[in-house]
N, C-alpha and C positions, 0 to 999 in steps of 0.2 A: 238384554231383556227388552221386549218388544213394547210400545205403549202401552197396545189391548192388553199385556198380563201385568202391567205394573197396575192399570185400572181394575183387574179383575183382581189384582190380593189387596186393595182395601176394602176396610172392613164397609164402609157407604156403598160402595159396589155391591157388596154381598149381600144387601139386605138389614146390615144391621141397623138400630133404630139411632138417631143423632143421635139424643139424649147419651147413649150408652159410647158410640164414637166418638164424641168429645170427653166423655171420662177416659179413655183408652189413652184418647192422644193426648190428654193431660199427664200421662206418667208415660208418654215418650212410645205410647205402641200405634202403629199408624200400618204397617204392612203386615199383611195376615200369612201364615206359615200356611203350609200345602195339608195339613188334614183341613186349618180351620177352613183353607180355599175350598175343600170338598165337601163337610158336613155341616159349615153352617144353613147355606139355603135352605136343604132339607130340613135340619131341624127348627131353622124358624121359620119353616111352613106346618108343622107339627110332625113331619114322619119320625119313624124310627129309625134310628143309623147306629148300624154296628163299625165303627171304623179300627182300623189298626194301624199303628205305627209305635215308633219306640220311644221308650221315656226319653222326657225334655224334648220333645214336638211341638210343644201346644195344647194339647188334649185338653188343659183345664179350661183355657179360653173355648176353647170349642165346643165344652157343653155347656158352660159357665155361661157364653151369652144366650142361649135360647131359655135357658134357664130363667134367668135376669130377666127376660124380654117378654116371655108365655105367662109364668109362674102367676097364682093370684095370690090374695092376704090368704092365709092360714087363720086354726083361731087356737084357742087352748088345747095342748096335747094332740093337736091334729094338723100338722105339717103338708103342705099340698106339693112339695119336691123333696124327693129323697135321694142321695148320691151315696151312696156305698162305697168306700175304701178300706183299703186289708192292714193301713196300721196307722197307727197315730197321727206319724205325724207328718204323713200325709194327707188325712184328713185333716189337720191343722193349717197346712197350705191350703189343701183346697177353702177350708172357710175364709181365709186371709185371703184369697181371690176373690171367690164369693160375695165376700162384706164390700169389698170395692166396685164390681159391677151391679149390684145393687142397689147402691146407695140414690142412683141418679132417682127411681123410683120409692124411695124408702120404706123397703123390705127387707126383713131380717132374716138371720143365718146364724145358727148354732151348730157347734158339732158334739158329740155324743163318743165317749170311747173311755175304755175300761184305764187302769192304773191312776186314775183323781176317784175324788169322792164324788157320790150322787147329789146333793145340795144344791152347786152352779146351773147343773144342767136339768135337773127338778124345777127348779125354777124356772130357768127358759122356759120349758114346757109348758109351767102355768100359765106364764106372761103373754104365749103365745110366740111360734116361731113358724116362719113362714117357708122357710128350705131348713131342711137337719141334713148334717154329713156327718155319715154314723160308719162304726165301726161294728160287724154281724154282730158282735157277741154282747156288745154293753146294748146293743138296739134291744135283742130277743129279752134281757132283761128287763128294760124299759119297757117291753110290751107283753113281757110276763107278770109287771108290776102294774098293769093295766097305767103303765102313765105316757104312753104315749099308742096313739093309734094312726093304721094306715092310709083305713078305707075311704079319705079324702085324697091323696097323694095323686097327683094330676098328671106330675114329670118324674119318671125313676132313671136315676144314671149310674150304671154299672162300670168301676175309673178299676185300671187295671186288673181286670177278670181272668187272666190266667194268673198271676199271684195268686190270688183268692182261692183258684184252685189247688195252687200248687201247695198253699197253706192250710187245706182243707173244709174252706169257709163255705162249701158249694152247697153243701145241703140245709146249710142255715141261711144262705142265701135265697134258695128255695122257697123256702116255708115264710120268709120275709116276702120276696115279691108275691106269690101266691094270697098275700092280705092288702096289697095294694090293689084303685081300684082297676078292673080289667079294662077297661078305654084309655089307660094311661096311657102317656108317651114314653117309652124305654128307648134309653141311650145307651151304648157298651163299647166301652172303648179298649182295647186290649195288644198286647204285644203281639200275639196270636190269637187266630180264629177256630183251631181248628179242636178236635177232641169233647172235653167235658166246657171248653166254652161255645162250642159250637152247641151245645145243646143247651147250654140258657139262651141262645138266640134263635134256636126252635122252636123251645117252649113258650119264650117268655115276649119274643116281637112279632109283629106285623109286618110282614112284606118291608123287609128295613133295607134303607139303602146302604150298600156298602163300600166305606172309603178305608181303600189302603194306600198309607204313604211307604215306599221303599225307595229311600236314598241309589241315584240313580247314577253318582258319581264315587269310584270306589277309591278307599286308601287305603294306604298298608297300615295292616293290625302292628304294633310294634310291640307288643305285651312278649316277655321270657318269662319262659314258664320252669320251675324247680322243683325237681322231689328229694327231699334232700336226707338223708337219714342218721337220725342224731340220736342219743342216747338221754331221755329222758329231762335228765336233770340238765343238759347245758341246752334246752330249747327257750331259754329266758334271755343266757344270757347270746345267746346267736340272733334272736330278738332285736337284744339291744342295739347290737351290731349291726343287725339290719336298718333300724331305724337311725341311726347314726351314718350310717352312709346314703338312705335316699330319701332322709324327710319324714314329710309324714305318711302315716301306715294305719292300716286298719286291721287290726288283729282278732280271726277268729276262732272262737271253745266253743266246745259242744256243751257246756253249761255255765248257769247265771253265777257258780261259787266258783268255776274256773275259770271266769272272766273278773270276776271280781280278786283273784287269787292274783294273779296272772298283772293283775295292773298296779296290784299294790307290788310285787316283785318288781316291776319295771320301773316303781319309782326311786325303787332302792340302787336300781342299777343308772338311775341321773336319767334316767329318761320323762317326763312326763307325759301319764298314760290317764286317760280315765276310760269308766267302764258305760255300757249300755246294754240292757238288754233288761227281758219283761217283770223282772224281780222289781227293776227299781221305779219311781216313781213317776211323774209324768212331770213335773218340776223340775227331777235328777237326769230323767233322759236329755231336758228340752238343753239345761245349763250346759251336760256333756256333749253334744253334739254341737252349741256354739263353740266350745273354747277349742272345741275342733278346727270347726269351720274358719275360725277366728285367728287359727295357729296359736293360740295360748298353749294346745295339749298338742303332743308331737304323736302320741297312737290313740286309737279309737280303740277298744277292745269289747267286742262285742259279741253276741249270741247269734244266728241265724234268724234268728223269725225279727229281733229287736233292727237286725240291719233291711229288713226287706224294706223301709221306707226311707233310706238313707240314701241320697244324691248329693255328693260333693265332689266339685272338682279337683284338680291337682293332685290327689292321692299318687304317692309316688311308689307305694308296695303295697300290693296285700300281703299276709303271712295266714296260712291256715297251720295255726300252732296246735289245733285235732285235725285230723285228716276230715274230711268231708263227710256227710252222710251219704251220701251219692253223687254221683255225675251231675244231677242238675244243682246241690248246692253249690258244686264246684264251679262251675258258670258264674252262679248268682257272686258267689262271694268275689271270683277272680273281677266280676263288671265291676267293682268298685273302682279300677286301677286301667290306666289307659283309655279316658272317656273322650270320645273326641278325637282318635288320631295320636292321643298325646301317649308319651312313654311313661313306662310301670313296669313292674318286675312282680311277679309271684312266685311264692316260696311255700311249699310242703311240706313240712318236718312230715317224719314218721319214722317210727321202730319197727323193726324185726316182728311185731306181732301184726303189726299195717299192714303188712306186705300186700293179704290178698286183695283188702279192700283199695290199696293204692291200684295196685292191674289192673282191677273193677272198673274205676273208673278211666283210667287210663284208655283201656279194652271199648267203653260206651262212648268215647269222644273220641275215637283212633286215633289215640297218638301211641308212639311207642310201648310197651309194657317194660318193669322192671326186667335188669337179667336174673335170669336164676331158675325160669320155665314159667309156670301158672299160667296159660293163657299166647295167645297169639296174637298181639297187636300188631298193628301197621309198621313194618320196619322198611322206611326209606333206605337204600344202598347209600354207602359213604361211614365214613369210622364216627366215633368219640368217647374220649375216655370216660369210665364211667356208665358204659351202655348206655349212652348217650345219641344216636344216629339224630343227622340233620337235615330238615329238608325243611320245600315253604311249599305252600299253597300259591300257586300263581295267584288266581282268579276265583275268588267266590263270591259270587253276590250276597251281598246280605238281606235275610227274611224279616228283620223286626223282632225275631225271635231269639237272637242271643248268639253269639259264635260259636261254632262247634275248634275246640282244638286242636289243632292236629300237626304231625312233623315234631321236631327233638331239634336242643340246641349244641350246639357242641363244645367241643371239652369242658363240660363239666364236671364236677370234683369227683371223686370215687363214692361210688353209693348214692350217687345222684341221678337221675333222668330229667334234662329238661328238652322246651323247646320255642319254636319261635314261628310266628304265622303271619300268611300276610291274607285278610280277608277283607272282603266288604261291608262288618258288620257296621250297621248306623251305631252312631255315637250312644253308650250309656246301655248298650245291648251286652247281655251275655257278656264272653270274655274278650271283648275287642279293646283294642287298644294298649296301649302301655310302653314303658320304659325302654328304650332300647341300649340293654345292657352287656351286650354280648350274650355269654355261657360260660362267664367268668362266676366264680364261686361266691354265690351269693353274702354278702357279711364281710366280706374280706379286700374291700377293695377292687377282688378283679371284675366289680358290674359293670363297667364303664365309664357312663358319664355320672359325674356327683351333684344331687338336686340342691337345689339352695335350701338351708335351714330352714326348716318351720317358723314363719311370723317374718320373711324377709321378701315373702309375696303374699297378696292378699288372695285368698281363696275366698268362694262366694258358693253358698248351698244352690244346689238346682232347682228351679222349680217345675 
């Protein structure tokens, strides 16, 4: 690396104010990542910047400081930055960021978001807060309850807007910035730009500049992928066996009683599992996601929307123990596993009633379909048992948007289809990364390589 861009990625380079660079580089951050190299000037010269890149980039730094840096005092119920995130406890991180770049100028940060009570965050409000990172649906409350208002809001930041879409949050998003005032500064940062987030950055910015980061240096995806088809009752204990041969696992049901069902059976089978998802409280979430994080709990088991703010490294399997709702949860849930390059294994139970919806999605992300007919997916030439065909992706670059999967692993067990991919997805995107286990029968020893026990590496939440 060259002098001039070692001086153009710190943060004094860029504009940032000392005060705020010397907090940075008190907790050891001193070189700035490639979104913050491209949106911060603009944003602490006031533009709007739509930028994109994939989780664990930086994003929080990179609105976080103009934030910190523009923002003024707030007064009661009338916050002058508002940052929008689609779950808890990410909004949680973001305020833990927040509270730190702030401090140099002493202004405050609350976040706002449903499963607590209204009391702590009533309060703030009285007290006066000077940024709120809210979550749509506890906000539209708050300002249905007339206790909190927009029409000061100076800086609005929109932190992973395609989630928001993909969770449905886009029209209460709407009607939220439509009460902010219209001279704001909007910030939008997203995996993707394109679709129903491309139209809050029609509506909603001003000639904004736009930075996208796409990893420039590609690695092989090493994620195996499984559909494996089981009968009902022994998907607990093929579970356990899974999580006994690769660590830790993140286990996901299409609902909050068969995640909670589902965990307490896996503790009967000597595994330790706890559960997550939006039944439980914001307490029960925050404790199960440490002792995860912590390796205290060897699976996570959890709901689709409770995992959309969940970044952990080392995750050594996913298991979709319900088959997917579609192609994109199947994405969403497989990114848990393989982040970074690193190996992971995913595993699909499903029955005889699955069938069509496993081709489905199969069929939207071209990889192979089951055998038996229903559909015409991608079938690379070359055998494996189990209608299994193998193949790689040389070369794909990755968008920031999440890997599409595609190709089959071979020999895998009968009534199985997997597969194995090698793409460019950036770390933490879609289904990139993971375990390289061969196409050996998942549960049974033949995955390959065996991960170290839960709690004999320290694993660390992403931020």
């Amino acid at each position: 690396m060259s002098s001039s861009t070692i001086e153009s990625s710190t943060f004094g380079a860029l504009g940032v104010p000392p005060a705020i660079v010397e907090s940075l580089s008190a907790r050891g951050i001193t070189g700035a990542f490639p979104i913050q190299v491209q949106a911060l000037p603009p944003a602490l010269d006031g533009r709007d910047v739509c930028g994109r890149a994939p989780t664990g980039s930086g994003k929080t730094i990179a609105f976080g400081i103009p934030v910190a840096d523009r923002v003024s005092r707030g007064r009661r119920a009338h916050p002058h930055a508002l940052i929008l995130a689609p779950t808890r406890e990410l909004a949680a991180q973001i305020q833990e960021e927040l509270a730190q770049l702030l401090r140099p100028r002493n202004l405050t940060v609350a976040s706002f978001f449903g499963g607590v009570g209204f009391g702590p965050q009533l309060k703030a409000l009285r007290n006066g807060v000077d940024v709120a990172v809210a979550c749509p649906g506890r906000l539209m409350d708050l300002i249905d309850r007339g206790e909190m208002v927009l029409d000061e809001v100076e800086i609005a930041v929109i932190d992973e807007a395609d989630r928001m879409a993909d969770m449905g949050f886009l029209p209460v998003v709407k009607k939220i910035l439509d009460q902010v005032r219209p001279d704001r500064q909007t910030l939008l940062f997203s995996a993707t730009l394109d679709g129903d987030v491309d139209t809050l950055i029609r509506r909603y910015q001003h000639d904004p500049v736009r930075c996208e980061v796409i990893p420039e240096v590609e690695h092989e995806d090493r994620t195996t992928h499984h559909f494996v088809e089981v009968d009902r009752s022994e998907r607990v204990s093929r579970t356990a066996q899974l999580v006994d041969e690769h660590g830790s696992t993140v286990v996901f049901c299409r609902t909050r009683h068969g995640a909670d069902r589902v965990a307490r059976q896996l503790k009967k089978h000597g595994v330790s599992a706890v559960p997550i998802h939006g039944g439980r409280s914001q307490g029960q979430r925050t404790r199960a996601l440490s002792a995860f994080t912590d390796g205290k709990a060897q699976a996570l088991v959890a709901t689709d929307v409770a995992a959309r703010g969940i970044h952990v490294d080392d995750v050594g399997c996913v298991i979709h123990f319900d088959v997917a709702g579609d192609h994109k949860d199947y994405v969403h849930r497989s990114g848990r596993t393989g982040r970074a390059g690193a190996e992971g294994v995913v595993v699909s139970f499903f029955t005889p009633d699955d069938t069509a919806q496993v081709r489905q999605i199969q069929r939207a992300l071209d990889m192979p379909t089951l055998p038996g007919g229903g559909g015409r997916g991608k079938r690379p030439s070359g055998g494996g048992s189990g209608g299994g065909a193998r193949s790689r992706n040389r070369r794909s670059r990755g968008s920031g948007s999440g890997g599409r999967p595609s190709g089959s692993g071979k020999g895998a067990p009968k009534g199985t289809s997997s597969k194995r991919t090698r793409t460019a997805s950036p770390a933490g995107s879609g289904a990139s990364g993971g375990g390289r286990t061969g196409s050996g029968r998942p549960g049974s020893g033949g995955g390959g390589s065996r991960r170290s026990a839960p709690g004999q590496s320290r694993r660390r939440s992403r931020r």
